[in-house]
Structure formats: C-alpha cells, structure tokens
TORKOL-4160 file (C-alpha; in steps of 0.2 Angstrom, whole numbers, padded with zeros to 4 digits, m for minus):
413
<pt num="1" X="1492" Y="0633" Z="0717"/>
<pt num="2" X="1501" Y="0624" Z="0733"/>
<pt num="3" X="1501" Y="0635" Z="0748"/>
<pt num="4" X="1515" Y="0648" Z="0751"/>
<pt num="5" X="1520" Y="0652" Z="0768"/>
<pt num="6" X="1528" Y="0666" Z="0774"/>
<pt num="7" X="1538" Y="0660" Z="0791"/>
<pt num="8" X="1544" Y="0673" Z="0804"/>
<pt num="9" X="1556" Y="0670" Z="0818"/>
<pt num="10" X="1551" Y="0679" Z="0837"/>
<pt num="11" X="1564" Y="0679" Z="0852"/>
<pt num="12" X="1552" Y="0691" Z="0862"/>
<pt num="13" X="1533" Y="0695" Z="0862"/>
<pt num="14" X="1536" Y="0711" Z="0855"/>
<pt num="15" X="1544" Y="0703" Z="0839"/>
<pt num="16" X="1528" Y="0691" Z="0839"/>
<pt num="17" X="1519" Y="0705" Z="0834"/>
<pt num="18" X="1528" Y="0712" Z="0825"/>
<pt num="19" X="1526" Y="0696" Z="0813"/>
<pt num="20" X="1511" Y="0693" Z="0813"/>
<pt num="21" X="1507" Y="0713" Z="0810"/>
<pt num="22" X="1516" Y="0712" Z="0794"/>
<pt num="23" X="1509" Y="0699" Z="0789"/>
<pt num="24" X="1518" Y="0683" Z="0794"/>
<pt num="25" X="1507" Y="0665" Z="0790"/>
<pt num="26" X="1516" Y="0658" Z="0803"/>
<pt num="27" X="1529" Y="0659" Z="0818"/>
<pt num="28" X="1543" Y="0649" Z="0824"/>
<pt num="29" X="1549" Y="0653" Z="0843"/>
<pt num="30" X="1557" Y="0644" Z="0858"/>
<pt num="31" X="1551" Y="0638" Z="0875"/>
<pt num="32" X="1565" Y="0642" Z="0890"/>
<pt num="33" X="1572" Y="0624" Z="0885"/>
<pt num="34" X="1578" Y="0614" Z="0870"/>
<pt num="35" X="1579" Y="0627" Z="0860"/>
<pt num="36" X="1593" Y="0634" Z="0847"/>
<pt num="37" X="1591" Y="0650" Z="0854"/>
<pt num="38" X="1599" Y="0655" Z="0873"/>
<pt num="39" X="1603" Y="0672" Z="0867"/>
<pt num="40" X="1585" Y="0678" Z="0864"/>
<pt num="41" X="1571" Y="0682" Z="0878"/>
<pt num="42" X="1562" Y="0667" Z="0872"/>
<pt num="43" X="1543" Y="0660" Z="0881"/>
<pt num="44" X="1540" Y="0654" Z="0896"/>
<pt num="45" X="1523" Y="0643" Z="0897"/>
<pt num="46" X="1513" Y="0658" Z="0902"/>
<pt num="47" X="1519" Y="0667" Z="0887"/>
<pt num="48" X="1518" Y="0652" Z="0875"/>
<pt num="49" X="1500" Y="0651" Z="0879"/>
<pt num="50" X="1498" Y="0670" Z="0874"/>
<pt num="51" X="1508" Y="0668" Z="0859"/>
<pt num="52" X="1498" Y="0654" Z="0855"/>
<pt num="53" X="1481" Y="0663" Z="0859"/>
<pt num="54" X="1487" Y="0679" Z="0849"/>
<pt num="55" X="1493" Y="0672" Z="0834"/>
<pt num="56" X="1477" Y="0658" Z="0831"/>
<pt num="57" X="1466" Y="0674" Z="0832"/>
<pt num="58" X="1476" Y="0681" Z="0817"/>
<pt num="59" X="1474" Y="0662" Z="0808"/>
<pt num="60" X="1493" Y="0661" Z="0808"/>
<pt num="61" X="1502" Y="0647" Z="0815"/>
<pt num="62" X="1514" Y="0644" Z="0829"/>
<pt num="63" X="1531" Y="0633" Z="0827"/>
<pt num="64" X="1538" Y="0627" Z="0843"/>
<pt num="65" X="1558" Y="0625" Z="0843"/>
<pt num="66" X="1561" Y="0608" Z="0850"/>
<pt num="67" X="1580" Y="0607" Z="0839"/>
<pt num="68" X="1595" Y="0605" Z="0852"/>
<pt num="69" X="1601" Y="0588" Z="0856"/>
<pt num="70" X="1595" Y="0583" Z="0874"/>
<pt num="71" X="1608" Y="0577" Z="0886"/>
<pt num="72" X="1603" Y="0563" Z="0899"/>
<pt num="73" X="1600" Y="0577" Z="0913"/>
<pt num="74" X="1588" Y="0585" Z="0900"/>
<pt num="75" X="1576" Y="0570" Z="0893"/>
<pt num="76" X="1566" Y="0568" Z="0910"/>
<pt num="77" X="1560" Y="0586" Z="0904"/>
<pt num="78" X="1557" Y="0580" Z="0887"/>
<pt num="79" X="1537" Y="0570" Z="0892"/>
<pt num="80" X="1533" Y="0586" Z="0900"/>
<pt num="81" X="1538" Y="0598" Z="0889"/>
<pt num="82" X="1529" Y="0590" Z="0873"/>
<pt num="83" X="1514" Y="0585" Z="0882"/>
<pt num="84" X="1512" Y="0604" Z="0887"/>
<pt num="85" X="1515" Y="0610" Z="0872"/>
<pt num="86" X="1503" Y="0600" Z="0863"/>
<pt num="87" X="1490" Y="0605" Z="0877"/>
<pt num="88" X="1494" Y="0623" Z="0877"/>
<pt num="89" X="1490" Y="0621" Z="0854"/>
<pt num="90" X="1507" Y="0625" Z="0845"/>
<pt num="91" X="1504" Y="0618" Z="0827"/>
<pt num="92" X="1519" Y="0610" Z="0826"/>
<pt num="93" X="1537" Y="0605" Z="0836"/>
<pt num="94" X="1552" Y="0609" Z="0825"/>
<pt num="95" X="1565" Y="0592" Z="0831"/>
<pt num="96" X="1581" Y="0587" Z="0825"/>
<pt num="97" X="1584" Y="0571" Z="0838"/>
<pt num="98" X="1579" Y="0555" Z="0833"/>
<pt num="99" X="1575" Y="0551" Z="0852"/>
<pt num="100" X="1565" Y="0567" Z="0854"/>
<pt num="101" X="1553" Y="0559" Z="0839"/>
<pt num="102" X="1548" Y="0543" Z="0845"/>
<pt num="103" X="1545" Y="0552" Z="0862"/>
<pt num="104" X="1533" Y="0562" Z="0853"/>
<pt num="105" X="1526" Y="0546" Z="0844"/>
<pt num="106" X="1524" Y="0538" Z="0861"/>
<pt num="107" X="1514" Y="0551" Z="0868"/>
<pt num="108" X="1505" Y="0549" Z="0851"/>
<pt num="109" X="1503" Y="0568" Z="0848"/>
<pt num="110" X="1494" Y="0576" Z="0838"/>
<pt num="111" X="1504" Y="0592" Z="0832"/>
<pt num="112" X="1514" Y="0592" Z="0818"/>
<pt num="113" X="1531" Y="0588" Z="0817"/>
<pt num="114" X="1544" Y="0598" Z="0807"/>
<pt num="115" X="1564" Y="0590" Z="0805"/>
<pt num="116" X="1574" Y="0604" Z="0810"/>
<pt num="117" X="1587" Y="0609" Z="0800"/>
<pt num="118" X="1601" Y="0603" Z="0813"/>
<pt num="119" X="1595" Y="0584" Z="0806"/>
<pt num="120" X="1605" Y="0591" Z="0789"/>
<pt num="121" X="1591" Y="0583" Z="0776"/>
<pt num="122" X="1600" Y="0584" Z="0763"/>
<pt num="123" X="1592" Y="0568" Z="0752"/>
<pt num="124" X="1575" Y="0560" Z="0750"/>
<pt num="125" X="1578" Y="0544" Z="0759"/>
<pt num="126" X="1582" Y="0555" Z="0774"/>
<pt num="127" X="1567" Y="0563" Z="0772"/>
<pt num="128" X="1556" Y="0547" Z="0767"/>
<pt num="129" X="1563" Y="0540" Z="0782"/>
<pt num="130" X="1559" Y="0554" Z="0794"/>
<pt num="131" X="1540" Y="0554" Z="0783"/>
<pt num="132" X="1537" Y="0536" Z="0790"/>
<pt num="133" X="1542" Y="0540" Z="0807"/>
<pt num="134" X="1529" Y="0553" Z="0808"/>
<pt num="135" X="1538" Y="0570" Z="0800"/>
<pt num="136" X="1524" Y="0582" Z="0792"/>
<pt num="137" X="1538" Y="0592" Z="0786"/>
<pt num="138" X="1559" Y="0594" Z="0784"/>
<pt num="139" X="1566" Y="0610" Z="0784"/>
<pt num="140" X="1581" Y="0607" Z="0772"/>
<pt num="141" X="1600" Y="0609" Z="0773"/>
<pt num="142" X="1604" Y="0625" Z="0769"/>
<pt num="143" X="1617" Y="0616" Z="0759"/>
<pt num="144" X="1607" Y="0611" Z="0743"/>
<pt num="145" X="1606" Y="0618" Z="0727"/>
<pt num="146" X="1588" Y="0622" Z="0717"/>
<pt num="147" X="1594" Y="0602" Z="0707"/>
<pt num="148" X="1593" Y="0595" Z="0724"/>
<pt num="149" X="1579" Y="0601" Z="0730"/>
<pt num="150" X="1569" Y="0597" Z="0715"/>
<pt num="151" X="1576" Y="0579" Z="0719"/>
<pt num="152" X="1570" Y="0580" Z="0734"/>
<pt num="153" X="1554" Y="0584" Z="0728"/>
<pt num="154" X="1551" Y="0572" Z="0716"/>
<pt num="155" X="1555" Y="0557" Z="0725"/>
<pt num="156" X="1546" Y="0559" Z="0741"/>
<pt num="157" X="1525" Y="0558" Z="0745"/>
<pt num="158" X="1519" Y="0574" Z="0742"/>
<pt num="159" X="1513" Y="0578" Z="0758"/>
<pt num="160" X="1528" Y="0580" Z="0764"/>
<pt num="161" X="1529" Y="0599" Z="0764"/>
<pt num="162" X="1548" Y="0605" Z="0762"/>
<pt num="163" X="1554" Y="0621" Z="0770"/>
<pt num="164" X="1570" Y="0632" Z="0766"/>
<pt num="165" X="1577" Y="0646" Z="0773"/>
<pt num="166" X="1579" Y="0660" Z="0764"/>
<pt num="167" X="1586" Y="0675" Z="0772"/>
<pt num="168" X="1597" Y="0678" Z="0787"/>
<pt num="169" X="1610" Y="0676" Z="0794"/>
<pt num="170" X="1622" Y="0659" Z="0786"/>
<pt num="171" X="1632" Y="0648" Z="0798"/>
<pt num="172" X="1653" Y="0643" Z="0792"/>
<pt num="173" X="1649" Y="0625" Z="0796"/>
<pt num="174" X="1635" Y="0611" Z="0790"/>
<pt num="175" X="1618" Y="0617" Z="0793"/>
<pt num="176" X="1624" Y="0624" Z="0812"/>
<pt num="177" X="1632" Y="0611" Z="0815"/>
<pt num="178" X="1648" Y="0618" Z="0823"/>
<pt num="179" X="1660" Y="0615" Z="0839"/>
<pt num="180" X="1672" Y="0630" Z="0837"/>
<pt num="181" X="1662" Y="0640" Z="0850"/>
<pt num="182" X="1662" Y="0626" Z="0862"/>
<pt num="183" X="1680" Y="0624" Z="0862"/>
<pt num="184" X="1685" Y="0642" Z="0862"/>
<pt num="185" X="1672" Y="0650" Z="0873"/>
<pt num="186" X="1663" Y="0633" Z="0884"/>
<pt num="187" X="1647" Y="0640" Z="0874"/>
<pt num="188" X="1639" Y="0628" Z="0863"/>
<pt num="189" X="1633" Y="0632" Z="0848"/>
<pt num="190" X="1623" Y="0617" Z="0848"/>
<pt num="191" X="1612" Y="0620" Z="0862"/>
<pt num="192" X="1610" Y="0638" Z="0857"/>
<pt num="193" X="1625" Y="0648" Z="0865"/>
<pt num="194" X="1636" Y="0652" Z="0849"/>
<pt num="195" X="1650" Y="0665" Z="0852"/>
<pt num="196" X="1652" Y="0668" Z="0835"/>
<pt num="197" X="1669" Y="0666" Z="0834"/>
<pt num="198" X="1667" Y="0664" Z="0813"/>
<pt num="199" X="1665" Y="0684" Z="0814"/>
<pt num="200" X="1679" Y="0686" Z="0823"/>
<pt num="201" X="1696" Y="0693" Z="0815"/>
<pt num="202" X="1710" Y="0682" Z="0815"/>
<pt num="203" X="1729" Y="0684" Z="0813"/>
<pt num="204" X="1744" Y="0671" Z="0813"/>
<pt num="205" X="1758" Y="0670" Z="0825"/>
<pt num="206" X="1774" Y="0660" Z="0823"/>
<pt num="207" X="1780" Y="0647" Z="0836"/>
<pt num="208" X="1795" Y="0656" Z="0840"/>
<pt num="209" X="1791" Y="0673" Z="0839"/>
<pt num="210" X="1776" Y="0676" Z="0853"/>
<pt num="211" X="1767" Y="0691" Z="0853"/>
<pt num="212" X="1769" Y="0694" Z="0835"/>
<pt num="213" X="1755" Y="0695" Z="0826"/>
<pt num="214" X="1752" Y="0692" Z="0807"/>
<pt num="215" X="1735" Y="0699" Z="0795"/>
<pt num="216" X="1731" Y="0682" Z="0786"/>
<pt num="217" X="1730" Y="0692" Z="0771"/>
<pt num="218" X="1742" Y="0708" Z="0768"/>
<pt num="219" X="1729" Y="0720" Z="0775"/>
<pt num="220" X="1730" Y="0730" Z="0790"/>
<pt num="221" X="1714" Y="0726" Z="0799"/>
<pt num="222" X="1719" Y="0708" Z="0798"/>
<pt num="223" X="1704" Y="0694" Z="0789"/>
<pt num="224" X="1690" Y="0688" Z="0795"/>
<pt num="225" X="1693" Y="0671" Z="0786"/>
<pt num="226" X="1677" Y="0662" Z="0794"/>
<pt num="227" X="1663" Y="0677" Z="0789"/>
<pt num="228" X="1649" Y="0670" Z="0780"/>
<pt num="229" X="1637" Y="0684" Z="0770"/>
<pt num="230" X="1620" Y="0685" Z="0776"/>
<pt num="231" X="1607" Y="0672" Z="0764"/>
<pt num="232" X="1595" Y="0682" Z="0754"/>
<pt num="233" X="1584" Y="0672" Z="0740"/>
<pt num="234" X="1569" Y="0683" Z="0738"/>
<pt num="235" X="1573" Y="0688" Z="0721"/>
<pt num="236" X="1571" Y="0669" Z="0717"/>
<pt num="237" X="1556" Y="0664" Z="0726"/>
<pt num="238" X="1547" Y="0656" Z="0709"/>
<pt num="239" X="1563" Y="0644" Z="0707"/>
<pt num="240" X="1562" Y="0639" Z="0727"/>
<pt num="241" X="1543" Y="0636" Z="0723"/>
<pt num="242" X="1544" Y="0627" Z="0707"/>
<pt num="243" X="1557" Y="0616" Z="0714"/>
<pt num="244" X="1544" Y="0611" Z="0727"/>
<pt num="245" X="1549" Y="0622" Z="0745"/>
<pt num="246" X="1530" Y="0629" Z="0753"/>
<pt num="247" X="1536" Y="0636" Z="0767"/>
<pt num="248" X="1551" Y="0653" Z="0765"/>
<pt num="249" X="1559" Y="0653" Z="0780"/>
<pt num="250" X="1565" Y="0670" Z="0787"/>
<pt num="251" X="1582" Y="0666" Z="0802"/>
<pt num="252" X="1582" Y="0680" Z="0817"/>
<pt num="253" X="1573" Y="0674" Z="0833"/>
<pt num="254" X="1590" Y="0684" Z="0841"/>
<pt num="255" X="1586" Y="0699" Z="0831"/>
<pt num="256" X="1576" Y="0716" Z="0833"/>
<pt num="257" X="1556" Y="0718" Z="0828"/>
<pt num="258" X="1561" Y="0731" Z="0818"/>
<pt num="259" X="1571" Y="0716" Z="0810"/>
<pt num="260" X="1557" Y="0705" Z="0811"/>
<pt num="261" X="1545" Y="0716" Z="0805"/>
<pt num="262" X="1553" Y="0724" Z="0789"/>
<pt num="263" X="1559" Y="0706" Z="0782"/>
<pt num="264" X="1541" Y="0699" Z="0786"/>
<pt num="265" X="1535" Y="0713" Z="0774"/>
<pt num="266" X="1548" Y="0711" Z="0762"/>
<pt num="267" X="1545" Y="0692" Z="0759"/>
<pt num="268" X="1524" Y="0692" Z="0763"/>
<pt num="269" X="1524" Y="0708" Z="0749"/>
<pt num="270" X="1536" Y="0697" Z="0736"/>
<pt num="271" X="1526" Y="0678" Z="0741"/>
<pt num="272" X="1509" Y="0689" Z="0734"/>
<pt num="273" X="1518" Y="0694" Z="0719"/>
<pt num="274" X="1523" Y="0676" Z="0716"/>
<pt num="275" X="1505" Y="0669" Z="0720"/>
<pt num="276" X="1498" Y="0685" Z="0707"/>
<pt num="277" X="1513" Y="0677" Z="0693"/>
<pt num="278" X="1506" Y="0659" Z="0696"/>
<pt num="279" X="1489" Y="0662" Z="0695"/>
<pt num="280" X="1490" Y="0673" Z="0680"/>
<pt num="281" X="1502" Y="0664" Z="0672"/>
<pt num="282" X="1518" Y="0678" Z="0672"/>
<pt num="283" X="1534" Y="0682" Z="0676"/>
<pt num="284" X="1539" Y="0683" Z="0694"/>
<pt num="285" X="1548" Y="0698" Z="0695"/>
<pt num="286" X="1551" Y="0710" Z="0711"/>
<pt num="287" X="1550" Y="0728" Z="0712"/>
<pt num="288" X="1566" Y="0738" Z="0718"/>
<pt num="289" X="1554" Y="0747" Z="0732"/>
<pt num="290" X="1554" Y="0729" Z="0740"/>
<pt num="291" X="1571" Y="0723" Z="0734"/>
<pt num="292" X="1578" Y="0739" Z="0743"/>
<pt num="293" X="1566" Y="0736" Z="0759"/>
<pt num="294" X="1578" Y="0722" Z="0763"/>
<pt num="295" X="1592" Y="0733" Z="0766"/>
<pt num="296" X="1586" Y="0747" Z="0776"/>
<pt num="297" X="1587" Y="0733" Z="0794"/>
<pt num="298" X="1605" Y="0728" Z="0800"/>
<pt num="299" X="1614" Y="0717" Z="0788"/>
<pt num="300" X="1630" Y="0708" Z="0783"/>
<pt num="301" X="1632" Y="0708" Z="0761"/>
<pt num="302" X="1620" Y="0694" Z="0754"/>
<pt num="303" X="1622" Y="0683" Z="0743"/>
<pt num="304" X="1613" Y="0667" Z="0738"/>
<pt num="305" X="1620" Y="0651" Z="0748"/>
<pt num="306" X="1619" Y="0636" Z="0740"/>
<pt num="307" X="1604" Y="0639" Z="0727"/>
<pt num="308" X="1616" Y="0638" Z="0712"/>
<pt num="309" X="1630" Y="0627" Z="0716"/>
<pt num="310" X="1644" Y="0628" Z="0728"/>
<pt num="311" X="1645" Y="0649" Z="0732"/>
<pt num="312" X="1659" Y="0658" Z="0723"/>
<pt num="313" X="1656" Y="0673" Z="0733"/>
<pt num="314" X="1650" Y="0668" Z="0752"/>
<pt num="315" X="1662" Y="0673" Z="0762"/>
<pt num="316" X="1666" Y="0694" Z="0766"/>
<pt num="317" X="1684" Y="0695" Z="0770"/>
<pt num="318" X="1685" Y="0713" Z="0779"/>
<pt num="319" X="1676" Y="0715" Z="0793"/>
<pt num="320" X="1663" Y="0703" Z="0802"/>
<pt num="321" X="1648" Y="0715" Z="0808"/>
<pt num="322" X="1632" Y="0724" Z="0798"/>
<pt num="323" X="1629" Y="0739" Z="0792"/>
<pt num="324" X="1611" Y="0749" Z="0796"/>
<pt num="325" X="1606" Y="0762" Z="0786"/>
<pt num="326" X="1589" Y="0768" Z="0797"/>
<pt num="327" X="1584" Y="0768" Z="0815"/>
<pt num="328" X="1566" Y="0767" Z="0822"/>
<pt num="329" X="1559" Y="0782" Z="0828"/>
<pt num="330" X="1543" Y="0780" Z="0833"/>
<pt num="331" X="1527" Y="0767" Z="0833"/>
<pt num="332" X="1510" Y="0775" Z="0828"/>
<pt num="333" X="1496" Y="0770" Z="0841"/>
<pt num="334" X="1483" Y="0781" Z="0830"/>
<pt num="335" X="1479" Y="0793" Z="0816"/>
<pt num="336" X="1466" Y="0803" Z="0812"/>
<pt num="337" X="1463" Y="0821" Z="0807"/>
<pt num="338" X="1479" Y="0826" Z="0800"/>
<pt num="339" X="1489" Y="0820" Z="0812"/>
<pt num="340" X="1498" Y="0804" Z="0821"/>
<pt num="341" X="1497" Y="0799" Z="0836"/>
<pt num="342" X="1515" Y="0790" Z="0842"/>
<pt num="343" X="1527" Y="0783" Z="0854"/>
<pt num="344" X="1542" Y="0787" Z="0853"/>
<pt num="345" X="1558" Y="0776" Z="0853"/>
<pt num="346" X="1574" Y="0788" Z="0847"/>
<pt num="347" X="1575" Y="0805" Z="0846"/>
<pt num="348" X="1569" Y="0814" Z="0829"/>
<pt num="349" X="1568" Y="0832" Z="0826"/>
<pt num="350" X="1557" Y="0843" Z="0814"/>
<pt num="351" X="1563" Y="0848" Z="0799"/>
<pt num="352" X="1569" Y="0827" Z="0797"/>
<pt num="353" X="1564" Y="0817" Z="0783"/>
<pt num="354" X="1555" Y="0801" Z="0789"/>
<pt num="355" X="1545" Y="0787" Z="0783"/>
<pt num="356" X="1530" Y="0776" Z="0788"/>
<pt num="357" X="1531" Y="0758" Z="0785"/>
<pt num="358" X="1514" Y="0752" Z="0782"/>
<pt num="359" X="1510" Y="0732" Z="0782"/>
<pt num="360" X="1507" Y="0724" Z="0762"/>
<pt num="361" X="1512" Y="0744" Z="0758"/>
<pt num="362" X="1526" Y="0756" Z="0751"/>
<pt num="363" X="1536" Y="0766" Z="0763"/>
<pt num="364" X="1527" Y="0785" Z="0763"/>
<pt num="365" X="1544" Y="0797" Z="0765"/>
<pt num="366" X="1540" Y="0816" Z="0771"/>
<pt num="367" X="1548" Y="0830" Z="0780"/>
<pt num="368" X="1542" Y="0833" Z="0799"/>
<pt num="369" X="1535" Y="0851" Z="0799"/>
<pt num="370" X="1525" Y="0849" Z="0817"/>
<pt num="371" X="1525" Y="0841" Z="0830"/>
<pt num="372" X="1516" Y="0842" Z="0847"/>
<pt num="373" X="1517" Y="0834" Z="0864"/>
<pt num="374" X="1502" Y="0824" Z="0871"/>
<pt num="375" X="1495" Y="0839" Z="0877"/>
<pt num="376" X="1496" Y="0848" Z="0862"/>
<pt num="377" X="1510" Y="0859" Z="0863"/>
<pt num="378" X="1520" Y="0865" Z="0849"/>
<pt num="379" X="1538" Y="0855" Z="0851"/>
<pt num="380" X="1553" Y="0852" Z="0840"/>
<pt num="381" X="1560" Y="0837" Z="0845"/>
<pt num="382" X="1557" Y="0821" Z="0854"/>
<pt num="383" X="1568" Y="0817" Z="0866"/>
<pt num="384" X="1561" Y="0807" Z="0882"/>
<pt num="385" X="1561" Y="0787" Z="0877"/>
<pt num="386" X="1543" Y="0781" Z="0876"/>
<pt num="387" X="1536" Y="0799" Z="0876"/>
<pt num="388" X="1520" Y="0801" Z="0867"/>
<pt num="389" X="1517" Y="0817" Z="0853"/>
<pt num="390" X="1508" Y="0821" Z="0838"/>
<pt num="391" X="1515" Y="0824" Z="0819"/>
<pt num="392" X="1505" Y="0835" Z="0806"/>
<pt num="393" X="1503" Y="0824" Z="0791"/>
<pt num="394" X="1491" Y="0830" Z="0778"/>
<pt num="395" X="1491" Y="0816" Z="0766"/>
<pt num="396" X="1474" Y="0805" Z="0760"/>
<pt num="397" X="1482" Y="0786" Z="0764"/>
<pt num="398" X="1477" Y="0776" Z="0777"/>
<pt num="399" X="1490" Y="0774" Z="0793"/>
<pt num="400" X="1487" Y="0756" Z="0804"/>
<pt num="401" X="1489" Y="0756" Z="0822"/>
<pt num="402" X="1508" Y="0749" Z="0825"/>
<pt num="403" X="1516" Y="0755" Z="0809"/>
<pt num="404" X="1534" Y="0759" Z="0812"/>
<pt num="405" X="1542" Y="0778" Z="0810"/>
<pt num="406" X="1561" Y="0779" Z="0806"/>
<pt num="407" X="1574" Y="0788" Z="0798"/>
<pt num="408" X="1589" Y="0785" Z="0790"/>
<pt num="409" X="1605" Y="0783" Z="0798"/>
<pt num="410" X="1624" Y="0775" Z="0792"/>
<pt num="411" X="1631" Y="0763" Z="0804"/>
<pt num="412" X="1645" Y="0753" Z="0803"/>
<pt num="413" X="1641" Y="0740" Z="0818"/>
C-alpha cells in the first residue's frame, strides 16, 4: 500500500493543534511573507519554530507556503527566507514560481519541494519538467478529472508524489488564478488579499437609465453568477487513490479550528477506512456518522469539482455565504470521575443537548443535567467567555484532553 496523507491547513497556532489533535499527518501553513494567505494570523519565525517543534513531536509533517509570485522588491527576502526555513526543519516549501525553485536549487537545499497549485499542473510533461528541476511533489489543478490524473500518473517517475485537494472552498477562475479582486478592490488575489468579489450579488444596469438596477435572473434577491460550491470528494477517496493522489488536501488556512479540526477528523476517519478496504481487499465505503460530520462546520453546498468531467452542478445561484448548523461550546481540559472538566467558549445552559467530538471517534450526544463552576457550585448556565466549570457525565468512554463541546445551531451567514 502507498502512503496516505491526510493534509490540514493552520492560519493560527490554535488551528495547528487543532490538526494535529485530530489527527492530521501533516500541515501546510504560512510565514508572514509569500504566502497565499494575508487574511489569516499566519507565523512569524518564532512561531514557525514552535510549529515545527510541536508538530515533529507528533511525527507529522510541516509544509511551508512559499506560492505567491515575488515582485522585484520582494526577491532580495527570498535567500533569507528559504535559508531560515530550511534551518528552522519545515519538511517541505509549497512554490509555484520558477525563479523561487532555482533560488532554492542554488542554496542546494535540502527540504522538499512541492509545486503549488498556482503553477496549474495540469499534464505530465509539466510535472516531469518541474521532477527534473528538483519537485518532490505537484499539488494538481484543481481542474483535472480522475482520467487526467491517471495520465498523470502513469507517465511520470513514480516518486513523484501527486497531491489534490479535496475539500473546501473552490475558486471561479483557474487554479486561483484570478485578477477580478485586484481590479475591483486594489487586493490581490495573487498575493493572498482576495475580496471575494465571486460571492458577491450582481445586478445589471442599462447605459441610459442610471440607478436602475436589474436581478440577472428574474429573482428578487438578484444572482450570485460567480459563486462556486464548496469541493467535497471524501466519498471518493479510493478513486483519488487508485488514480495515483497520496496526499488529500484539506483548503482553510483562513478558517476556524473548529473548522480545522472537524474536517481533519472527517477525512483522517475516512483515509483509515480506505487503508482497512485496501488491505483487506473491500469496498471502500463511508459511514453516514462521518459523511454527516462534514456538514456540522460552516459551508457553502459541495459538490465534486472536476473529478468527473466538466461540473454540471458547480455553481449555487442564490445567495454566496454558508450555512452552520452547530457552534463550539466549550473545550474539555480534563475528565475524570463523572465529570468534565472545561473551558468555556459560548454560552450553553442545562437542560441543552450537546455533543463531544472525540479524535478517530463518534460524536457522544447527551442532555446537560449538571453543571458546576470551578469551585463547585451548582450552576445553570455558562455565561463568562473562557470561564471554567464542571458537567456531570456518567457514561464508561474515554474523553481526551482538547475535545470539543457544541451544540447545534441554524445560521444562514
């Protein structure tokens, strides 16, 4: 069996954790320069070296983002920024600039080089030529179908690992490649600024009637024309893996660690189903408790991308923003005797119907019948952020340290 990775995204330290908690092989995150991702906290060195430190002494592996395009005010940075990264032990740079990969052959560094999907792969003398210019791994367009990546697949060196995205959030233009928010905000989508103007909701107006504005469609709240669905393919893992992919890649380095953590679960859960099929020689097939998992943090509607042919279905004409359906509650920090010990992070009240999610296990759903604060004291709600308390929980299952507590909600966002 080749190896199957589960590969998480981080924006913050507290998402880091949350990846590698539940059970992430490895992690892909950005320094405070070229990367694709200005929006999230991102790492300075200091926290790059904690990142590194933490996630090597969970054997899981660290993928520096290395993917915008550097201007000529920006590639005097570029020596210094491989060099330290390299020292400080990132497994691999993620590129996508031809000059940025012979800097990085120059230097003759030793980590790993992964082709970003901003270099849009999308056939094998692409990715043979990036192989003999020192690429241990493409990530692929999002644009290619299974066919194509089977292609791929069979006509490069088979230590070229191939890595493909295969849930989050989709992009309106190829592989991320767009200007629209440059030209209608001065934010570059390129260099990690996008506005997002492909969720916004656009109408007509005529030349000579100003002011007047017209729904693209005959609808009232207007279209959102541009609106990609979110990409979700963990129903199809076995095909991605029999058509050569190694490495799943999970997009959200500008989302939440509730995010993180519930996707991370989601896919690591499913990629040891798959490994169980392989070995034993059986049907991959996913069980609804994890299938439903992938709707319980903020979406858009999913659909499958490319994976099949051109989409018939990939665009969501009403409205451009996500539903949620739970909130985080609370983190446990301990259990032990009937009760656990938490943090709290949004009210909740006795009487509630909650659930713990466990790494690798089932969401455990009960009603709150106690609670007490730290000292405690009988209480029936929660409400101070970050305030510590006690719930009664009777059941014979073990609860880890940094499990998350929530409830459901319905939010239109």
């Amino acid at each position: 069996m080749n190896e199957i990775e589960v590969l998480s995204p981080a924006g913050d330290f507290e998402s880091l954790k949350s990846a590698i908690f539940y059970g992430a092989d490895a992690v892909y995150l950005g320094g405070l320069i070229f990367g694709m991702r200005a929006g999230a906290k991102n790492f300075s060195y200091d926290m790059l070296e904690k990142a590194v430190s933490l996630a090597h002494k969970n054997n899981v592996k660290i993928y520096l983002t290395c993917n915008t395009i550097p201007t000529n005010d920006e590639v005097n940075k570029l020596k210094d920024f491989l060099k330290q990264s390299e020292e400080i032990g990132v497994d691999a740079l993620i590129v996508a600039d031809l000059g940025t990969i012979f800097e990085a052959k120059k230097l003759n560094l030793k980590t790993q080089l992964h082709i970003s999907t901003q270099f849009g792969v999308v056939n094998y003398k692409t990715a043979n030529a990036l192989y003999e210019l020192g690429a241990k791994r493409v990530v692929l367009a999002r644009e290619l179908s299974l066919g194509d990546i089977k292609i791929i697949r069979k006509n490069t060196p088979k230590d070229l690992e191939l890595e493909c995205f295969v849930h989050g959030a989709v992009c309106m233009s190829f592989s991320g490649r767009c200007l629209i928010s440059s030209y209608l905000t001065n934010r570059d989508a390129n260099r990690g600024q996008c506005a997002q103007p492909c969720r916004w909701k656009y109408h007509l107006v005529e030349e000579k009637r100003p002011g007047e504005y017209f729904p693209v469609i005959e609808d009232d709240r207007g279209s959102y024309i541009l609106n990609c669905k979110d990409l979700c393919l963990i129903d199809y893992l076995d095909r991605l893996y029999d058509a050569g992919v190694c490495s799943f890649k999970i997009e959200g380095r500008a989302k939440s660690s509730y995010y993180v953590s519930i996707i991370t679960n989601a896919y690591k859960m499913a990629t040891n189903i798959l490994k169980d099929a392989i070995s034993n020689n059986k049907e991959y097939k996913l069980p609804k408790e994890i299938r439903d998992e992938i709707y319980t943090i903020s979406h858009r509607h999913y659909h499958t991308g490319f994976l099949f042919g051109k989409p018939q279905d990939g665009q969501f004409f009403e409205n451009g923003g996500y539903v949620r359906y739970y909130n985080v509650v609370a983190v446990v920090l301990e259990y032990s005797q009937n009760q656990i010990f938490c943090k709290q992070k949004n009210k909740f009240s006795v009487g509630e119907e909650i659930e713990i999610i466990s790494p690798g296990e089932k969401p455990i759903s009960f009603k709150v019948e106690k609670m007490f604060d730290e000292n405690k004291n009988l209480i029936s709600n929660v409400p101070n952020s970050e305030m510590l308390f006690y719930i009664s929980f009777d059941r014979d299952v073990e609860i880890k340290p940094g499990s998350l507590i929530r409830k459901k909600v319905s939010v239109n966002l």
